[in-house]
MISE-276451 format. One record per residue (C-alpha): residue number from 1; x, y, z. Coordinates in Angstrom, 1 decimal, always signed. Layout:
[NUM [X Y Z]]
...
This chain:
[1 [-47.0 -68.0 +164.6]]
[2 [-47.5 -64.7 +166.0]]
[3 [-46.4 -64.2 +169.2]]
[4 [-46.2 -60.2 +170.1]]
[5 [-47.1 -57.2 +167.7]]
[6 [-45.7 -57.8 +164.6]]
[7 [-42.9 -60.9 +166.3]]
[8 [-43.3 -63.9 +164.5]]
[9 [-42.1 -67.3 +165.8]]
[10 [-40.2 -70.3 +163.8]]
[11 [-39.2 -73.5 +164.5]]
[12 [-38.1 -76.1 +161.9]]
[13 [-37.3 -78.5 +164.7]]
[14 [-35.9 -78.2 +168.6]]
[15 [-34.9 -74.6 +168.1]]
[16 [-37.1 -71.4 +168.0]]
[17 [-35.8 -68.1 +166.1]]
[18 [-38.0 -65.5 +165.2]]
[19 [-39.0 -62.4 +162.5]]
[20 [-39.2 -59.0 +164.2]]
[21 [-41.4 -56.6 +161.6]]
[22 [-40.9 -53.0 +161.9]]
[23 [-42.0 -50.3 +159.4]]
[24 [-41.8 -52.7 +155.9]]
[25 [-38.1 -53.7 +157.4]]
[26 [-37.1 -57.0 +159.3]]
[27 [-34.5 -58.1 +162.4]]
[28 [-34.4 -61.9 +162.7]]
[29 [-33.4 -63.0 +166.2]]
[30 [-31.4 -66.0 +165.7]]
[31 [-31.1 -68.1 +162.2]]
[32 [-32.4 -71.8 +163.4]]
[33 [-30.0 -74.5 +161.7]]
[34 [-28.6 -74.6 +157.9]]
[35 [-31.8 -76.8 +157.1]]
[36 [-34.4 -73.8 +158.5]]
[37 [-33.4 -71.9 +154.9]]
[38 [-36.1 -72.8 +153.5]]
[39 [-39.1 -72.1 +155.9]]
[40 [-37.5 -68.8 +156.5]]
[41 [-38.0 -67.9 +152.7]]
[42 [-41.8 -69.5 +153.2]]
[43 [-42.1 -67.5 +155.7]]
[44 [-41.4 -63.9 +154.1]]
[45 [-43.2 -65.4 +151.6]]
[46 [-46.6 -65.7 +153.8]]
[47 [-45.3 -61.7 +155.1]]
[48 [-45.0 -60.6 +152.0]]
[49 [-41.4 -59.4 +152.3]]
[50 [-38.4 -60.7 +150.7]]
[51 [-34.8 -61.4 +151.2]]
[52 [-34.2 -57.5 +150.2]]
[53 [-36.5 -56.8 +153.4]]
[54 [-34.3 -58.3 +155.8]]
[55 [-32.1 -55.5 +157.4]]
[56 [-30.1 -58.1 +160.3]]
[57 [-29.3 -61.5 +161.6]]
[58 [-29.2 -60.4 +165.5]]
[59 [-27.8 -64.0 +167.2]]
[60 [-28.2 -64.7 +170.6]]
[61 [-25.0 -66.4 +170.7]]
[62 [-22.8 -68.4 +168.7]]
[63 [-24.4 -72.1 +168.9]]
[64 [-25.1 -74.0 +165.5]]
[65 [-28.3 -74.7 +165.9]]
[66 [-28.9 -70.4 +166.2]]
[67 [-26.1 -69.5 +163.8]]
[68 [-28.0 -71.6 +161.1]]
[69 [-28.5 -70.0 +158.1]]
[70 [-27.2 -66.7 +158.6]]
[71 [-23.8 -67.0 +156.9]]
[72 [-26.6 -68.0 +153.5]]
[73 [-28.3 -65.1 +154.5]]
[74 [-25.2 -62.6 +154.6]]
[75 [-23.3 -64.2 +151.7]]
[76 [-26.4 -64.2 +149.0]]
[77 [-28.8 -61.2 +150.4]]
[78 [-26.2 -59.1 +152.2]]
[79 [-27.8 -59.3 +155.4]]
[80 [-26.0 -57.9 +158.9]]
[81 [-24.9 -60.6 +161.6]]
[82 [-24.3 -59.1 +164.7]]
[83 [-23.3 -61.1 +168.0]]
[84 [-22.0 -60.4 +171.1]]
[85 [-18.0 -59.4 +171.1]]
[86 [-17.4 -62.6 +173.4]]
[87 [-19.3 -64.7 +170.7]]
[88 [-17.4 -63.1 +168.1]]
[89 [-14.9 -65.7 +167.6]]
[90 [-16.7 -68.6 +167.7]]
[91 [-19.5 -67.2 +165.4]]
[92 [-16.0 -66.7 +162.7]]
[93 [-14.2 -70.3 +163.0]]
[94 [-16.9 -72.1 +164.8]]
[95 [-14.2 -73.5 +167.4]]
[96 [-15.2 -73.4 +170.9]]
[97 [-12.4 -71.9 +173.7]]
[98 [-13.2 -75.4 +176.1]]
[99 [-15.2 -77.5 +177.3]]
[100 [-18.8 -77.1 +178.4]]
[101 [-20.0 -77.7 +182.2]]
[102 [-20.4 -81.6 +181.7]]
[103 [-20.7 -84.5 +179.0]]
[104 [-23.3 -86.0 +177.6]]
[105 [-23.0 -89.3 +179.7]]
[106 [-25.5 -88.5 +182.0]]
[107 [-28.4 -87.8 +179.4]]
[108 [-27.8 -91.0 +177.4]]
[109 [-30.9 -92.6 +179.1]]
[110 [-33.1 -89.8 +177.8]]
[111 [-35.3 -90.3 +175.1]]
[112 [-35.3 -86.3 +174.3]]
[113 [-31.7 -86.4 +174.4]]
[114 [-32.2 -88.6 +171.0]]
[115 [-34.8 -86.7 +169.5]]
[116 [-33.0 -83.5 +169.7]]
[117 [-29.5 -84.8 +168.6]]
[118 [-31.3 -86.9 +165.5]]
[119 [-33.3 -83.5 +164.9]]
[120 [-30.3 -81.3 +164.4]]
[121 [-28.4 -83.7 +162.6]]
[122 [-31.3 -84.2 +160.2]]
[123 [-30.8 -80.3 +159.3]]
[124 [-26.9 -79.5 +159.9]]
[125 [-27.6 -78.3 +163.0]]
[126 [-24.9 -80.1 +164.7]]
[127 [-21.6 -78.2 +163.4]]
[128 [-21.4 -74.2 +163.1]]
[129 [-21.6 -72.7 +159.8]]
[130 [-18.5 -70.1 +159.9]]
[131 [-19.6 -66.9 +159.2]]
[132 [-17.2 -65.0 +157.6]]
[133 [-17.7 -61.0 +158.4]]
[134 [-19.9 -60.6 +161.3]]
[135 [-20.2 -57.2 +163.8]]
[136 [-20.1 -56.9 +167.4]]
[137 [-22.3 -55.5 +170.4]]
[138 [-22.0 -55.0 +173.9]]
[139 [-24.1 -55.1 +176.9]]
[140 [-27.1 -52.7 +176.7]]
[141 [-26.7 -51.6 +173.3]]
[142 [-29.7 -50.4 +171.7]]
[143 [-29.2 -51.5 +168.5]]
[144 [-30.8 -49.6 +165.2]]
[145 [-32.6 -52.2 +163.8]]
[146 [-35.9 -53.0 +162.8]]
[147 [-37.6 -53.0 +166.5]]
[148 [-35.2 -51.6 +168.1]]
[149 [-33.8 -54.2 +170.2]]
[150 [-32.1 -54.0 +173.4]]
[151 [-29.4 -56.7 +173.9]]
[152 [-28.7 -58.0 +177.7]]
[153 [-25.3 -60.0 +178.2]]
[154 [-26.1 -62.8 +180.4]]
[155 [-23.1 -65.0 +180.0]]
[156 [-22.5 -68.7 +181.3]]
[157 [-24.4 -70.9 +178.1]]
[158 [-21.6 -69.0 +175.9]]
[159 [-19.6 -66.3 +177.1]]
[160 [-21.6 -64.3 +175.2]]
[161 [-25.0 -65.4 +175.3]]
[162 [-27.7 -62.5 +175.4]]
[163 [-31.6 -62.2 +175.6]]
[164 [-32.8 -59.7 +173.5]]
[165 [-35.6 -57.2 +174.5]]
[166 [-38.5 -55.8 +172.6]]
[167 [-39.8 -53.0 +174.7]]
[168 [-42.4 -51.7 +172.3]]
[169 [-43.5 -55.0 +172.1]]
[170 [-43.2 -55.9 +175.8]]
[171 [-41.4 -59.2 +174.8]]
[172 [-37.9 -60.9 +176.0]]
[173 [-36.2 -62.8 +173.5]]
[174 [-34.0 -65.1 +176.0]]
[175 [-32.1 -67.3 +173.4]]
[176 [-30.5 -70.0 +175.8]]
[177 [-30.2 -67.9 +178.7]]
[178 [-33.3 -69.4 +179.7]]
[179 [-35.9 -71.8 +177.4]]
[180 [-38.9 -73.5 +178.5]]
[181 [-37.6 -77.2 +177.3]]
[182 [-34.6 -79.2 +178.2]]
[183 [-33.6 -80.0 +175.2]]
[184 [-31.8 -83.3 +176.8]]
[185 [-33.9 -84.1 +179.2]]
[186 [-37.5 -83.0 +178.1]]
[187 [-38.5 -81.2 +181.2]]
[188 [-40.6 -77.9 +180.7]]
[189 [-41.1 -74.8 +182.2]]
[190 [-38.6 -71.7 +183.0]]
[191 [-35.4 -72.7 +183.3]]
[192 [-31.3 -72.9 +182.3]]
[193 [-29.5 -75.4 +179.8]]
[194 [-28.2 -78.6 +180.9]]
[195 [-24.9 -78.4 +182.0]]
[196 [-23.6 -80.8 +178.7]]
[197 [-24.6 -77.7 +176.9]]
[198 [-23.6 -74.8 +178.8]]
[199 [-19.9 -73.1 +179.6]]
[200 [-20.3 -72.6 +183.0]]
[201 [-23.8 -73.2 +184.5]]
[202 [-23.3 -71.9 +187.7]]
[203 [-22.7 -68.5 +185.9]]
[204 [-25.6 -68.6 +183.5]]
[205 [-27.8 -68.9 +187.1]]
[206 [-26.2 -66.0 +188.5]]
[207 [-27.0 -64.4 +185.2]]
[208 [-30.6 -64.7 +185.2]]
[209 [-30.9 -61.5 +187.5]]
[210 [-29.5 -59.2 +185.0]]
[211 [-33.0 -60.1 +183.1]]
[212 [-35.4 -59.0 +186.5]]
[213 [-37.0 -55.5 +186.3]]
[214 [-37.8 -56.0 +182.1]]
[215 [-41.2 -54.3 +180.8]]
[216 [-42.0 -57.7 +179.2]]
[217 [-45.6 -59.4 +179.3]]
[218 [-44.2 -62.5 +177.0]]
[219 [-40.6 -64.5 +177.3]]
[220 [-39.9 -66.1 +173.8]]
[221 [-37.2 -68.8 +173.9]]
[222 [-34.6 -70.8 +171.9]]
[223 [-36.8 -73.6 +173.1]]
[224 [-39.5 -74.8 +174.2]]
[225 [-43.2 -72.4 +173.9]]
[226 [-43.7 -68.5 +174.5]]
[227 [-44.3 -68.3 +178.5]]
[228 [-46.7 -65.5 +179.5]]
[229 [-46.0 -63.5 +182.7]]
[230 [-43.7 -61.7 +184.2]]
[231 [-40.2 -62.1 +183.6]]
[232 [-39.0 -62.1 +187.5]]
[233 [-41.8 -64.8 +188.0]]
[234 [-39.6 -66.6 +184.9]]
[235 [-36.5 -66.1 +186.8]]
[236 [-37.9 -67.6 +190.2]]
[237 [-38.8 -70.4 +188.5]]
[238 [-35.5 -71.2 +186.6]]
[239 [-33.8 -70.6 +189.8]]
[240 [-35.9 -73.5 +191.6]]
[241 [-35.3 -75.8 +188.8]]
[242 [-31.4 -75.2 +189.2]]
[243 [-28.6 -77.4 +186.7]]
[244 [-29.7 -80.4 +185.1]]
């Protein structure tokens, strides 16, 4: 699905990543889980672009359900990873510095809960893929990649977790920083992870603001569907909804 000029969204299951086309050459934002290999390949198929094509693999953070694939893609195409230097670490060994904001105890009474676990199970989306040689950006980097993407460090669902913006496409790429599905409890709209799946969720609210101000018409998220609008109306909203 097309979502902005020349953005193209996937989503083999709960999470969203997506194919950023610029000038024959493509920057994929995220790599799903292990099991999204294959629709990525359909999908250059459909473009008419190969593996050869594909210039980097720019993660939003270091989760397994966005690292996916993109130690495949690096290992048998010789495709870039990039991540943030706080993500670095965990994107290499896939081992976490602590524990997250809560457990999972509270969710167990949610039917999404289920559906998302069973989903990433079904595709290895439940332990990270290490990847083994993997570069580093910081906070504000324009990177030179296909579209030109601007990375924004909005910590507190990893300590590195980033949105990503697409100014010539006036889209914001917001990874986990803020989705428009609850993954664990089903609930829509703009808002932050749950607190079973974030480091510090208190943070990741406060972080919300370093996203306000952004020339972007369309917010494109790890999950849940595109939200059109403004990205400080996005922000109000994830505000209001607060930890779940």
């Amino acid at each position: 699905m097309q979502v902005a000029e020349g953005v193209h969204r996937l989503s083999g299951g709960v999470t969203n990543f997506y194919v950023v086309e610029d000038g024959g050459r493509i920057t994929l934002i995220d790599a799903g889980t292990p099991g999204d290999w294959d629709l990525f390949i359909r999908t250059l198929r459909t473009l008419r672009r190969t593996l050869d094509d594909v210039d980097t693999v720019l993660l939003t953070h270091a989760h397994s359900d966005h690292t996916g694939f993109a130690e495949r893609a690096r290992s048998e195409a010789g495709v870039k990873v990039r991540v943030h230097a706080e993500d670095e670490a965990l994107a290499r060994t896939g081992t976490p510095r602590g524990k997250n904001a809560a457990g999972y105890g509270r969710y167990l009474l949610r039917l999404e809960a289920y559906r998302t676990l069973f989903s990433l199970f079904r595709r290895g989306g439940l332990k990270i893929v290490p990847i083994h040689e993997v570069s580093t950006f910081g906070d504000g980097e324009t990177l030179d990649t296909p579209g030109r993407p601007r990375v924004v460090h909005a910590p507190g669902h990893t300590e590195g977790s980033c949105a990503v913006l697409l100014e010539s496409r006036r889209a914001l790429v917001t990874g986990d920083v803020m989705s428009t599905l609850n993954p664990l409890t089903g609930h829509t709209g703009p808002r932050i992870h749950p607190d079973a799946l974030n480091r510090d969720s208190e943070l990741a609210l406060r972080s919300l603001d370093n996203l306000t101000g952004f020339p972007a018409d369309v917010l494109l998220p790890g999950h849940g569907d595109p939200w059109s609008g403004s990205v400080d109306d996005a922000v109000r909203l994830a505000k209001a909804a607060g930890r779940s």
